[in-house]
C-alpha positions as CSV (number, residue, x, y, z in Angstrom):
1,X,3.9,-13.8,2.9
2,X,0.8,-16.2,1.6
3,X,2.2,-17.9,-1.6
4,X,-1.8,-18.2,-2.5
5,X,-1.7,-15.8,-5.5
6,X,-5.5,-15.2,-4.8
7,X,-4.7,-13.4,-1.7
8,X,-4.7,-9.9,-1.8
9,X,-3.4,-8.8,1.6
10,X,0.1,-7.6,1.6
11,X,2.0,-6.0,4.4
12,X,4.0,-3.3,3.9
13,X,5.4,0.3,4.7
14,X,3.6,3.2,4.6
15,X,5.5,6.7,2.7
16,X,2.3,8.6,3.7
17,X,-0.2,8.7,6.0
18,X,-2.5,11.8,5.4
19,X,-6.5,11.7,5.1
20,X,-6.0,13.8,1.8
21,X,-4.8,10.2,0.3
22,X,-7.9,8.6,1.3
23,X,-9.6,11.5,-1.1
24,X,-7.3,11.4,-3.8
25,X,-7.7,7.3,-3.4
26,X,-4.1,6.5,-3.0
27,X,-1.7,5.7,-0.5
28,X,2.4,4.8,-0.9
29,X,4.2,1.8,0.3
30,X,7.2,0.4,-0.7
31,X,9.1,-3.0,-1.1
32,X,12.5,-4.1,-2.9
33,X,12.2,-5.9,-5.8
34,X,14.5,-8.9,-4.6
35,X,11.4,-9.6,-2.5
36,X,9.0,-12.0,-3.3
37,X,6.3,-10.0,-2.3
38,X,7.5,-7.4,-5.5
39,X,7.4,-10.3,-7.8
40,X,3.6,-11.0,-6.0
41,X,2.4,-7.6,-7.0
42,X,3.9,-7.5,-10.2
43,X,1.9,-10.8,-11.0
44,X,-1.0,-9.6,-9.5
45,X,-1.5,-6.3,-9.5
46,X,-4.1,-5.6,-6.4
47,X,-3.9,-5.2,-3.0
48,X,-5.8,-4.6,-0.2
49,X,-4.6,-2.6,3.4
50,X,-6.4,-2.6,6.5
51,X,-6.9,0.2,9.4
52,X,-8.1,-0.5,12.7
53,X,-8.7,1.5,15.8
54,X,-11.4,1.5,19.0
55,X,-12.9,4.5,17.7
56,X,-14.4,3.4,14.0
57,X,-14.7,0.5,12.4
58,X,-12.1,-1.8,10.8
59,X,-11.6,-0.4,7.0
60,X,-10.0,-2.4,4.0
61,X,-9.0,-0.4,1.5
62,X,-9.0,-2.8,-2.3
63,X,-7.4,-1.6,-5.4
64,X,-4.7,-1.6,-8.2
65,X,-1.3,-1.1,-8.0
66,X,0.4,0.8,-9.4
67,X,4.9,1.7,-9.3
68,X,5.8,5.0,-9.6
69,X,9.7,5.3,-11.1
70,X,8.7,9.0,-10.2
71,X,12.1,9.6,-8.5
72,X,10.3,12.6,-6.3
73,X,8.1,9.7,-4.8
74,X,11.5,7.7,-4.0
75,X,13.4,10.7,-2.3
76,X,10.1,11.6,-0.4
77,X,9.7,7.6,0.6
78,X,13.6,8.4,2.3
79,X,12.4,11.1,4.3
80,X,9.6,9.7,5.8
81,X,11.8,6.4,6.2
82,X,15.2,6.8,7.4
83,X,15.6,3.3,7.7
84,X,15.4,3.1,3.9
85,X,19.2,4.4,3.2
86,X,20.8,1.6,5.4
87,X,18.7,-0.7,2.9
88,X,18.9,0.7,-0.9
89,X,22.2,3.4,0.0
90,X,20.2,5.9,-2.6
91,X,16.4,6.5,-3.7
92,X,17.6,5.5,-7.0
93,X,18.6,2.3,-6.1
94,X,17.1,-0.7,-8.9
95,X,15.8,-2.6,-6.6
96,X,14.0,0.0,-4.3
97,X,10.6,0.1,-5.7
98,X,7.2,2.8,-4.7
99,X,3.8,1.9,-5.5
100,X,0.9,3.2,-4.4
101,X,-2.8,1.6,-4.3
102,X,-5.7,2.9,-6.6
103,X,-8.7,2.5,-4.1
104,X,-11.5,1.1,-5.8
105,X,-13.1,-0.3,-3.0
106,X,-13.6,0.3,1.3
107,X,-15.2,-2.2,2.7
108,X,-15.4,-1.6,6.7
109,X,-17.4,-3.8,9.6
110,X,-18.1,-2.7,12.8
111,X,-20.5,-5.3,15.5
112,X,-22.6,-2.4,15.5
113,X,-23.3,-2.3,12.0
114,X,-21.9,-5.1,10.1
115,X,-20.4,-5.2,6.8
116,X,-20.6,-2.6,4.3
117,X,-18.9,-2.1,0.9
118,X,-18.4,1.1,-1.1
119,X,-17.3,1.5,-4.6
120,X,-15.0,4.8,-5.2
121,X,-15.4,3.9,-9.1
């Protein structure tokens, strides 16, 4: 993690990966709130994510978080996750924390065409 509070980059782990998100300008992660990252996002609330494959071009998707104490979001984030029970026990665990990212911008570059920027607001 970049201690820079200016960067918005974070790495973290997806609860859903469907195109539908992309449309409804969302998408889930989640973190632990002993984490400095947590404590990163809470200070600043925006991130950005990026995609990447050889078929398209790279795609950074910008916006605002936002945590969801939503518990249906938590027990979802288990299913997906397995992993997640070893870590927090329960979906209502304090410390496990969901948020998702309200897109505002994508921003993608390709060689072929360069940079472009779209605005979803």
């Amino acid at each position: 993690m970049n201690t820079d509070e200016s960067i918005l980059t974070k790495c973290l782990f997806f609860t859903s990966n469907r195109l539908s998100n992309i449309l409804r300008k969302e998408f889930y992660f989640c973190t632990g709130a002993q984490k400095p990252v947590y404590k990163q996002l809470t200070g600043t609330p925006k991130a950005s994510f990026c995609i990447e494959n050889k078929f398209s071009p790279v795609m950074s998707f910008n916006g605002d978080v936002v945590f969801e104490e939503n518990l249906e979001y938590k027990e979802r984030a288990f299913q997906i996750l397995p992993m997640l029970k070893k870590m927090y026990q329960e979906p209502t665990n304090p410390l496990f924390k969901v948020f998702h990212i309200n897109i505002k911008k994508i921003r993608t570059f390709s060689y072929a065409e360069g940079p472009k920027e779209y605005s979803l607001e």
